[in-house]
C-alpha positions as CSV (number, residue, x, y, z in Angstrom):
1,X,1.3,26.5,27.5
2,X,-0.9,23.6,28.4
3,X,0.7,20.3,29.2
4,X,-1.1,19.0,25.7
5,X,0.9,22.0,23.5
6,X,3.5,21.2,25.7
7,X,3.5,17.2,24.2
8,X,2.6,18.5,20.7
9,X,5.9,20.6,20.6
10,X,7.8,17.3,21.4
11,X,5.9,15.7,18.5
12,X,6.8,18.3,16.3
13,X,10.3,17.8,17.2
14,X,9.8,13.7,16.4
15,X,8.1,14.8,13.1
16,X,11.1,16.5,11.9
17,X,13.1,14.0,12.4
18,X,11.0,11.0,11.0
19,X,10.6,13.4,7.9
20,X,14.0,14.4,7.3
21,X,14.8,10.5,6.8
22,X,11.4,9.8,4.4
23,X,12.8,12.8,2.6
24,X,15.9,10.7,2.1
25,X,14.1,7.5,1.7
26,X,12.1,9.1,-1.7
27,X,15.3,10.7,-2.7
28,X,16.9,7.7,-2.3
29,X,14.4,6.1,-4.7
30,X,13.8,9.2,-6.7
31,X,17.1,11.0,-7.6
32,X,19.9,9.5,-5.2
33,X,23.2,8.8,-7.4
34,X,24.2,4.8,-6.5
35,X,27.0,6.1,-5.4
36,X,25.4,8.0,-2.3
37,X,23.9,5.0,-0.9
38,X,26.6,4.2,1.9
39,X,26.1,7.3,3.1
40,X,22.6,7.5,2.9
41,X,22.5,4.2,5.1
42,X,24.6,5.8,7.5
43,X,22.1,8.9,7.8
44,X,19.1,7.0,8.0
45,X,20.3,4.7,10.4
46,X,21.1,7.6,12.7
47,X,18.2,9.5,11.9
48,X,16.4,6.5,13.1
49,X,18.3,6.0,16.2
50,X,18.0,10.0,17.3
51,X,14.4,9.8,16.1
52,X,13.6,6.3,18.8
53,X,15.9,7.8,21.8
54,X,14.1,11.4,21.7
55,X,10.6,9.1,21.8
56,X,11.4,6.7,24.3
57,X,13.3,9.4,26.7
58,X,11.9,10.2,30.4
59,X,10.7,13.8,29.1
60,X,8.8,12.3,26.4
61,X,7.5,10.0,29.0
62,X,7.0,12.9,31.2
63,X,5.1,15.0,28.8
64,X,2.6,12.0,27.5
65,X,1.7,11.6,31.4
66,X,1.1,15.3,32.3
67,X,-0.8,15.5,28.6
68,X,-2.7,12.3,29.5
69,X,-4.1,13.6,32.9
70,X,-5.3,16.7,31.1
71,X,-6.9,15.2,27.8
72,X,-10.6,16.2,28.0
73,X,-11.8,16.2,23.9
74,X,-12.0,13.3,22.2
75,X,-9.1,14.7,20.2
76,X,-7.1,14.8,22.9
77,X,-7.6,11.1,24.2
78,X,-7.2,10.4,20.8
79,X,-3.7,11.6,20.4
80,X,-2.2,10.5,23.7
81,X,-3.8,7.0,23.2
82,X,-1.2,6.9,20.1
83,X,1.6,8.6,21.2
84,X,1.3,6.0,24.6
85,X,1.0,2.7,22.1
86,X,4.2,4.7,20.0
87,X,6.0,4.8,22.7
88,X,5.1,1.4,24.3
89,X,6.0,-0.7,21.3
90,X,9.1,1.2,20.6
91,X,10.3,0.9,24.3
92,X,10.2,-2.7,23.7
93,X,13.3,-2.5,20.9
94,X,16.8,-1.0,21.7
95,X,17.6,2.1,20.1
96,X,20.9,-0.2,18.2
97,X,18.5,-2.9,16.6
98,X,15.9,0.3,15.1
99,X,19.3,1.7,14.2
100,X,20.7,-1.5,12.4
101,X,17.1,-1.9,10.8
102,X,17.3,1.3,9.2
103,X,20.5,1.4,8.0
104,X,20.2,-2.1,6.6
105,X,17.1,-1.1,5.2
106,X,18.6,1.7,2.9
107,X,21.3,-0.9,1.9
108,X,19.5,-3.1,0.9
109,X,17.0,-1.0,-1.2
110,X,20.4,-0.3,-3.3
111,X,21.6,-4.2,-3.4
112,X,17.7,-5.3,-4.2
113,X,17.4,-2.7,-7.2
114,X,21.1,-4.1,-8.8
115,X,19.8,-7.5,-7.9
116,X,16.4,-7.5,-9.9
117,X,18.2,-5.5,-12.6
118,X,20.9,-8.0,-12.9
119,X,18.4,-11.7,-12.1
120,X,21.0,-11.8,-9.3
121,X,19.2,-13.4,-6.4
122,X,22.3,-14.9,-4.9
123,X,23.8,-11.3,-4.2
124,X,20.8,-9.7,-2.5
125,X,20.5,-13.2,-0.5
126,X,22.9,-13.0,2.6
127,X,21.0,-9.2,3.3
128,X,17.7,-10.9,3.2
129,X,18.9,-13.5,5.3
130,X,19.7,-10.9,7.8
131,X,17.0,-8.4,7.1
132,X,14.5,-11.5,8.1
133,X,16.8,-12.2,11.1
134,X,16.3,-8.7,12.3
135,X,12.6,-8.9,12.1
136,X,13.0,-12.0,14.3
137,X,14.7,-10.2,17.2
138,X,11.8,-7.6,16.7
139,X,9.5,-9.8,16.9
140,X,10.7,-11.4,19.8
141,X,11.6,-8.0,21.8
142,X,7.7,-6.9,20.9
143,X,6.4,-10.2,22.1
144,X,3.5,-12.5,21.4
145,X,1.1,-14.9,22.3
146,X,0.1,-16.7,18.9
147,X,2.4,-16.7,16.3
148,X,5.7,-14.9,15.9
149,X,3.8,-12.8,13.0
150,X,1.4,-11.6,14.7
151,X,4.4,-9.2,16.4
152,X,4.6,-7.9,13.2
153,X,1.6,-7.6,11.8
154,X,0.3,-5.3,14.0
155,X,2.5,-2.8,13.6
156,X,1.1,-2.1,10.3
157,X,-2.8,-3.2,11.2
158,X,-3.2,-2.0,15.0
159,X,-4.9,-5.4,16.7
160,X,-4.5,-7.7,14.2
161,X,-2.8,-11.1,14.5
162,X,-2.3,-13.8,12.2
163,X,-5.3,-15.6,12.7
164,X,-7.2,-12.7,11.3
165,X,-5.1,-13.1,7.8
166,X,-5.6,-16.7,8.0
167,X,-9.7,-16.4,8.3
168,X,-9.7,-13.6,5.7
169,X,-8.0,-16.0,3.0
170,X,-9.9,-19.2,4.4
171,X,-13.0,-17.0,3.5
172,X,-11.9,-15.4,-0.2
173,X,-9.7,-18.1,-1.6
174,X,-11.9,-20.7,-2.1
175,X,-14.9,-18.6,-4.2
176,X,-11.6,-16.8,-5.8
177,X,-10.2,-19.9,-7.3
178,X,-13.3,-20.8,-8.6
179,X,-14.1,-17.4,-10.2
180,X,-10.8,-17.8,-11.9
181,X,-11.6,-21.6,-13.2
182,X,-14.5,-20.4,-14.5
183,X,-12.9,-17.8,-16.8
184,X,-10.8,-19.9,-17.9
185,X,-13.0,-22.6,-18.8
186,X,-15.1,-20.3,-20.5
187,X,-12.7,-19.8,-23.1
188,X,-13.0,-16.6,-23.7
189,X,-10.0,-13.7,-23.5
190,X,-10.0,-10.0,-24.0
191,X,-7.8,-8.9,-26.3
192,X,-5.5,-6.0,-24.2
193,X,-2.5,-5.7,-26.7
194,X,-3.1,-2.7,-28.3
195,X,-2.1,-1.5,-25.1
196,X,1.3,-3.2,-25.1
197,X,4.0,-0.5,-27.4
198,X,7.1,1.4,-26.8
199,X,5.2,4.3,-25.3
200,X,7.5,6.8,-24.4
201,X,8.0,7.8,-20.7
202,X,7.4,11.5,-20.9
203,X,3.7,11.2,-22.9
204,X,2.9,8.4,-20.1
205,X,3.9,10.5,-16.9
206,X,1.8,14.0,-18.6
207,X,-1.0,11.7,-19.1
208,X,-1.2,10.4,-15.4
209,X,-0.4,13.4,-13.7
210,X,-3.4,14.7,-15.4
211,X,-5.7,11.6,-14.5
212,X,-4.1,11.9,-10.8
213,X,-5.6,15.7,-10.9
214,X,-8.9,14.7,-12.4
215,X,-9.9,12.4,-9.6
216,X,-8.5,15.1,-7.0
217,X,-4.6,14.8,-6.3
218,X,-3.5,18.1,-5.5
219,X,-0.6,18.9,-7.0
220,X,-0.4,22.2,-5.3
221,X,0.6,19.6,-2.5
222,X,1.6,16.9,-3.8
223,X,3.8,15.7,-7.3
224,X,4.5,12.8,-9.1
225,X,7.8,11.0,-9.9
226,X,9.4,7.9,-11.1
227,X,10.5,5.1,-8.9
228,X,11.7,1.1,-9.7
229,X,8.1,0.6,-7.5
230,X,5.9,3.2,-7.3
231,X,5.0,4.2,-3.5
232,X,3.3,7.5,-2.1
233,X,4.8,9.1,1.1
234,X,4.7,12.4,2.3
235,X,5.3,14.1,5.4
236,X,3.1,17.1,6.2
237,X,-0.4,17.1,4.8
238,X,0.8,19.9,2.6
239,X,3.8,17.7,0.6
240,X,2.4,14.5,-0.3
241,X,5.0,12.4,-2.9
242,X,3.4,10.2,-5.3
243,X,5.5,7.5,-7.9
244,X,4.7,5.6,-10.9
245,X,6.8,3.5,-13.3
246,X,6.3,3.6,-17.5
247,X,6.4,0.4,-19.0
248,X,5.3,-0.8,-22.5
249,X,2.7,-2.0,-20.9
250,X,0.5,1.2,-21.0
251,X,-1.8,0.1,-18.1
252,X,1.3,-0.1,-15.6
253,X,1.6,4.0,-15.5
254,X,-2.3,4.3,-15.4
255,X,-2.8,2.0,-12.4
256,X,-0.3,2.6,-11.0
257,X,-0.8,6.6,-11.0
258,X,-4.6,5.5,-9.8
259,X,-3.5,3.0,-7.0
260,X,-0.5,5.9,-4.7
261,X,-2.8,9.1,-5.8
262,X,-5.4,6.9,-3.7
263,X,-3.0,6.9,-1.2
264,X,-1.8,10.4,-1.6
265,X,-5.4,11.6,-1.4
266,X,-6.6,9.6,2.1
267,X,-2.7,11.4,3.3
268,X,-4.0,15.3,1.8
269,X,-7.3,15.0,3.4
270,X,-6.4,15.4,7.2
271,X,-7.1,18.2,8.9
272,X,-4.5,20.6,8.2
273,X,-5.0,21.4,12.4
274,X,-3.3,17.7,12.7
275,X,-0.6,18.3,10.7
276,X,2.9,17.2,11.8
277,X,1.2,14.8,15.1
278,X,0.5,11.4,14.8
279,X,-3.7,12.0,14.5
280,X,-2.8,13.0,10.9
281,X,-2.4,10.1,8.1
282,X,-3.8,6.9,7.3
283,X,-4.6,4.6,10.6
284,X,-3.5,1.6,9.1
285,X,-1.7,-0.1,6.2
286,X,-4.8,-1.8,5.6
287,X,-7.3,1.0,5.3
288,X,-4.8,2.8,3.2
289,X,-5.2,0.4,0.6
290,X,-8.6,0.5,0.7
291,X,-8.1,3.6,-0.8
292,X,-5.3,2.8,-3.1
293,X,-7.6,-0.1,-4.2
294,X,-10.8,2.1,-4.8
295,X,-9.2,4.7,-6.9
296,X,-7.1,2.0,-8.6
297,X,-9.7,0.0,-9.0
298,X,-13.4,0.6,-8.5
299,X,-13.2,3.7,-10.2
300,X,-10.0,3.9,-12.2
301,X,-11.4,0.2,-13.9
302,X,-15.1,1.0,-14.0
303,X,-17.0,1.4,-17.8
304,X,-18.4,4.9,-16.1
305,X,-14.6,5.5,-15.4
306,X,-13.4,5.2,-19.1
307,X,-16.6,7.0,-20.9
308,X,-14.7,10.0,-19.6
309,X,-11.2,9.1,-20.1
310,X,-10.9,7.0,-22.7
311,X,-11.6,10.1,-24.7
312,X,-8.5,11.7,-23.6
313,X,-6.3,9.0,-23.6
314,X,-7.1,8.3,-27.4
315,X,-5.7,11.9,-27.6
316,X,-2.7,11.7,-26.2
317,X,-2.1,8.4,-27.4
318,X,-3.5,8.1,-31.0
319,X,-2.7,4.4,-31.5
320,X,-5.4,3.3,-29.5
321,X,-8.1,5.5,-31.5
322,X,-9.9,2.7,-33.3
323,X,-10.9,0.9,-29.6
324,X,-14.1,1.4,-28.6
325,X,-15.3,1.8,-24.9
326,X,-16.7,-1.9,-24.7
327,X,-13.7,-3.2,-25.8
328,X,-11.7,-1.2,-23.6
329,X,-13.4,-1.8,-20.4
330,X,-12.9,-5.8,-20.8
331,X,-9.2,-5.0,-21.7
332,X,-8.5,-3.4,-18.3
333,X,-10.2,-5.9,-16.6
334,X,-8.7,-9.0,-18.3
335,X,-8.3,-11.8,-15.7
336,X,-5.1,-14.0,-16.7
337,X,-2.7,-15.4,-14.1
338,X,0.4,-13.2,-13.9
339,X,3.7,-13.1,-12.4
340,X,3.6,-9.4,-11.2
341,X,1.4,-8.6,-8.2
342,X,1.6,-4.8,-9.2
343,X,0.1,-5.5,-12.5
344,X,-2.1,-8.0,-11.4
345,X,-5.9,-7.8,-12.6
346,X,-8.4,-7.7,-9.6
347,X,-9.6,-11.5,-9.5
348,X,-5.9,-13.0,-9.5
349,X,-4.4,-10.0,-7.2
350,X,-4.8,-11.7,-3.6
351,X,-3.5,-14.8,-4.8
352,X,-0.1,-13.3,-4.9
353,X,-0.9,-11.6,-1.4
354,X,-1.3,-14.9,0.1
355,X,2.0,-16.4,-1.8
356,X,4.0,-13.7,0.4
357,X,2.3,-14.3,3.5
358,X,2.7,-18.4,3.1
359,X,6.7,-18.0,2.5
360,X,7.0,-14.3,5.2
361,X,5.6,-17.0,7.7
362,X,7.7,-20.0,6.7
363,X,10.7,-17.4,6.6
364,X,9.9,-16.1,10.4
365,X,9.6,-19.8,11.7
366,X,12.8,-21.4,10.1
367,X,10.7,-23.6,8.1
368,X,12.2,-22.4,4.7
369,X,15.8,-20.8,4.2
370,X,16.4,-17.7,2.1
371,X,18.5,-19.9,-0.2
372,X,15.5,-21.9,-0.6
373,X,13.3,-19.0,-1.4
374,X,13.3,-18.9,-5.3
375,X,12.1,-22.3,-5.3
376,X,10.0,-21.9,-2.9
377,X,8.5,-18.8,-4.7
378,X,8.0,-20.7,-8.3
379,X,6.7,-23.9,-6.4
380,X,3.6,-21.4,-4.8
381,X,2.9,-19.5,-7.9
382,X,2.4,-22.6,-9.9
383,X,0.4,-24.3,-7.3
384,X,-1.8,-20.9,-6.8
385,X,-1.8,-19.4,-10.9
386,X,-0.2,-22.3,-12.7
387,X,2.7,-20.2,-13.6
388,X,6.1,-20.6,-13.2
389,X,8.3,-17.5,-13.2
390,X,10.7,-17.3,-16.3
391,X,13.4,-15.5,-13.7
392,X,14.1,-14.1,-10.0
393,X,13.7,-11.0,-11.6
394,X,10.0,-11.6,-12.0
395,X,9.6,-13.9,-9.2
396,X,11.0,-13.5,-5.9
397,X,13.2,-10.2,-6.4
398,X,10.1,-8.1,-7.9
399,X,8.5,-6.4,-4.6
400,X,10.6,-3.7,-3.0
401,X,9.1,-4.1,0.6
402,X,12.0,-7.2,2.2
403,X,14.7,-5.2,1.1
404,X,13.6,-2.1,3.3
405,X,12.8,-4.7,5.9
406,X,8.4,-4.7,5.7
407,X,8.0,-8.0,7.1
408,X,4.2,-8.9,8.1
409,X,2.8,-5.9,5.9
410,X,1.4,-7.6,2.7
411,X,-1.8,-9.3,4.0
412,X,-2.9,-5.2,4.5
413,X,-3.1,-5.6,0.6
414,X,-5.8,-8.3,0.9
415,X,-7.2,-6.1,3.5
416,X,-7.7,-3.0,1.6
417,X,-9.2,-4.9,-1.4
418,X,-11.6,-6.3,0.7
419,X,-12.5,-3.2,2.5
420,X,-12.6,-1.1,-0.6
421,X,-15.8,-2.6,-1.4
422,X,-17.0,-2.6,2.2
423,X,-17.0,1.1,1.7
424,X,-17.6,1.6,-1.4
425,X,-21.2,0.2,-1.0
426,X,-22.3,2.6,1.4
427,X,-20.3,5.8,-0.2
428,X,-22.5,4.7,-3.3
429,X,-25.4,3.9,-1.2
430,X,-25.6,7.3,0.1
431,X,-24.7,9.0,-3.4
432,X,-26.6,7.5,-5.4
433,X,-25.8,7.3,-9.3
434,X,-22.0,7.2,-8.8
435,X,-21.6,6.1,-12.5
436,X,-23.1,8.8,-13.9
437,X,-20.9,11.1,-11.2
438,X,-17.8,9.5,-13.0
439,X,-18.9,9.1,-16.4
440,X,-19.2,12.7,-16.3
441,X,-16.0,13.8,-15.0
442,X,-17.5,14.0,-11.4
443,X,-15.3,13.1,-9.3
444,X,-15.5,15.6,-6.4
445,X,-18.6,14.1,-4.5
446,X,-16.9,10.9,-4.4
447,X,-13.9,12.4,-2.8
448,X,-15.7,14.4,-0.7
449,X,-17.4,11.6,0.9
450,X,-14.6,9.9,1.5
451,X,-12.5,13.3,2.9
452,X,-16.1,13.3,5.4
453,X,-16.3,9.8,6.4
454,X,-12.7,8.2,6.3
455,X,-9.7,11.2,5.4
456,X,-10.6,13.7,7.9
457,X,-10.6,10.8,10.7
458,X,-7.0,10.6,10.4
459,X,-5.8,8.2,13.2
460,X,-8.1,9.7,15.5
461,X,-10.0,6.2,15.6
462,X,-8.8,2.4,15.7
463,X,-9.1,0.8,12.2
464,X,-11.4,-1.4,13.6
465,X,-13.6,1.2,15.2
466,X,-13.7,3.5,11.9
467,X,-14.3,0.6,9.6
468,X,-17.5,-0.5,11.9
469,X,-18.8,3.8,11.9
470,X,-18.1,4.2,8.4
471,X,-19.8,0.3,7.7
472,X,-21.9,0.1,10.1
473,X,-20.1,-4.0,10.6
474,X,-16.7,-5.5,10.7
475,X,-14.3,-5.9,8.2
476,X,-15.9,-9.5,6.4
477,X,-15.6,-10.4,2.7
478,X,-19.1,-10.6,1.8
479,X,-19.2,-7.0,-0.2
480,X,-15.9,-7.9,-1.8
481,X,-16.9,-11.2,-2.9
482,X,-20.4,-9.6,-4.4
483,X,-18.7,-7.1,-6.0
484,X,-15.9,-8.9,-8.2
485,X,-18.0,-12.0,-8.8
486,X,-20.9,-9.9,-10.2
487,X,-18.4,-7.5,-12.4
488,X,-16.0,-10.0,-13.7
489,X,-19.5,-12.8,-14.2
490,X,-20.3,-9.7,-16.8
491,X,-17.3,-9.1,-17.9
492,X,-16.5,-12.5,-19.7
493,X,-20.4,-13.5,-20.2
494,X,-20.9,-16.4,-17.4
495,X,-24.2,-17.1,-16.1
């Protein structure tokens, strides 16, 4: 066996582990009883514990060397370059705080979901409290030169500090706001309630499993549940978990469907020869939502988009049979300030990205208390949107991603949307009439494209040394600010 095999067998053994506990975690969030969740939080926790020891253990250390010294292919480098960063950041934290993280993690997925069911901020607060005070000692065990997010943050975007969220909003808020302002003052609104109704669940989750196949989810690995906040994870290329939620608010299961089968596609389109190492999967949080973004978004609320769908969904949902496409189209792109960043429209969506990062930051440096957090919360969305959140529920307990302990992962959101477009403009570039492609039904070349240029790259490459071969630059805001500024100019008639 050569010493690489011989370091792929230990990553094997690492895989099963990490994807015995995501196969609780989208149990847990799936199908779990309440009453399991002690005992889930106990498994995980372990599971987590077992899963850092084997990684950080001299015979993992010994393998990576031996494999190192015999790396030739690109391939090769490629996969001892991440196993050595794996196992450099995780050497940093002892095997009781991952442990603690995890365990407190599944706990608190169960307190948060009772919380925001009940507008009971006050009993998920002393977790959070803790939950953020853990991310502290991460931080600090990880180290850092800048900011104490910056630790954080680039666990989820390899590289990137805080700095680098605070020049991408510095360079999209400003021509946001304005876009917004400008809607606003135009006076003019697009009339989405026929899409508000007591749809039921199972007519909503037939009808998006079916769009999820039609832009190229395969089902055949891959299916599609409910959750309290829909996710995607998976853990072989071959059993990909996607979730959505049914509302009344029809557009919830449809973009939301759109937004994790995005994911769920970038996760299927690894080389199945990758499967089960760490070469296979999304290379960052950020690029992933790129492609979460593109399929929720530039395709899933394009006109092309809708003059083959909306067809179908009149079908299976005669009450909207009198809309036309026009009308349509504006209707899933209405631009209104909202208080749910899930179901936020395009223009208003980073705002409540950079409302997270603002109080994640003032958390992380003791310049805000969790008590103070509600308050905090309602203050920033009526400074940003000009709305004030009727209850925790909708405000501050809505996201599911403090109580599992995600600290320094939302700015990946801003990322991805500004990155969607990035790629999106050569992808369309090099195909040509992508409209008609989609108004057809044609969804395959798209996907393809993407499977060729970004999917099948796995984590073989940085994220910033993919985004600048697929781009041909850096990650920058100009295609992003283009893009929405020219659709949503047309979309409510501004000059």
């Amino acid at each position: 066996m050569s010493k690489i095999d011989a370091l792929k067998q230990r990553l094997y053994d690492l895989n099963a582990i990490g994807s015995a506990n995501a196969i609780m975690g989208w149990d847990q969030q799936c199908l779990m009883p309440h009453g399991g969740a002690p005992a889930r939080a106990a498994h995980q926790g372990i599971l987590s514990r077992i899963q850092h020891e084997m990684l950080t253990s001299d015979e993992t250390r010994r393998l990576l060397e031996d494999a190192t010294a015999e790396a030739e292919s690109a391939e090769d480098k490629a996969l001892v370059r991440i196993v050595q960063r794996d196992l450099d950041l995780s050497s940093k934290i002892p095997a009781e705080l991952v442990e603690k993280q995890s365990r407190l993690g599944s706990e608190g997925h169960e307190l948060w979901v009772t919380a925001r069911q009940n507008n009971d901020f006050a009993s998920f607060a002393p977790t959070l409290e803790v939950m953020f005070d853990l991310a502290k000692e991460q931080a600090e065990y990880l180290g850092y030169e800048d900011h104490i997010y910056s630790a954080l943050f680039d666990l989820y975007e390899e590289g990137a500090v805080k700095a680098d969220a605070d020049r991408m909003f510095d360079g999209i808020r400003g021509p946001l706001v304005q876009l917004v302002k400008d809607i606003k003052d135009s006076g003019v609104q697009h009339d989405d309630s026929f899409l508000h109704s007591d749809w039921k669940d199972q007519d909503q989750l037939d009808f998006t499993a079916a769009l999820a196949k039609t832009v190229g989810f395969d089902f055949n690995r891959g299916r599609q549940d409910t959750a309290p906040h829909p996710f995607c994870t998976g853990w072989s290329v071959g059993d990909i978990r996607i979730t959505t939620r049914c509302q009344e608010f029809l557009g919830s299961a449809i973009f939301g469907t759109l937004h994790e089968a995005g994911h769920g596609m970038y996760e299927q389109g690894s080389p199945m020869a990758w499967d089960r190492t760490p070469l296979a999967g999304g290379v960052s949080l950020g690029v992933h939502e790129s492609q979460s973004r593109t399929w929720e978004n530039i395709v899933g609320r394009s006109k092309a988009f809708w003059t083959h769908v909306l067809p179908q969904l009149q079908q299976a949902f005669p009450a909207t049979a009198g809309v036309d496409l026009d009308t349509f189209y504006k209707s899933v792109n209405r631009v209104e300030p909202s208080l749910i960043r899930v179901e936020a429209d395009e223009v208003t969506y980073n705002l409540h990205i950079m409302i997270r990062f603002e109080l994640e930051c003032a958390l992380l440096t003791n310049e805000l208390a969790v008590k103070d957090l509600p308050d905090a919360w309602n203050a920033k969305y009526e400074e940003y949107l000009g709305i004030t959140p009727d209850s925790d529920s909708n405000g501050c307990l809505q996201d599911v991603h403090w109580s599992g302990g995600m600290v320094g992962y939302f700015p990946t959101y801003s990322i991805g949307n500004v990155l969607s477009s990035q790629i999106w403009k050569v992808l369309a570039n090099d195909l040509g009439d992508v409209d008609a492609l989609m108004a057809a039904g044609n969804f395959e070349p798209i996907l393809e494209w993407l499977i060729d240029n970004v999917y099948s790259k796995g984590s073989s490459l940085k994220p910033g040394d993919l985004i600048q071969q697929v781009t041909g630059k850096p990650l920058g805001p100009e295609d992003y600010l283009d893009q929405i500024t020219t659709k949503y100019r047309a979309v409510y008639g501004l000059s």
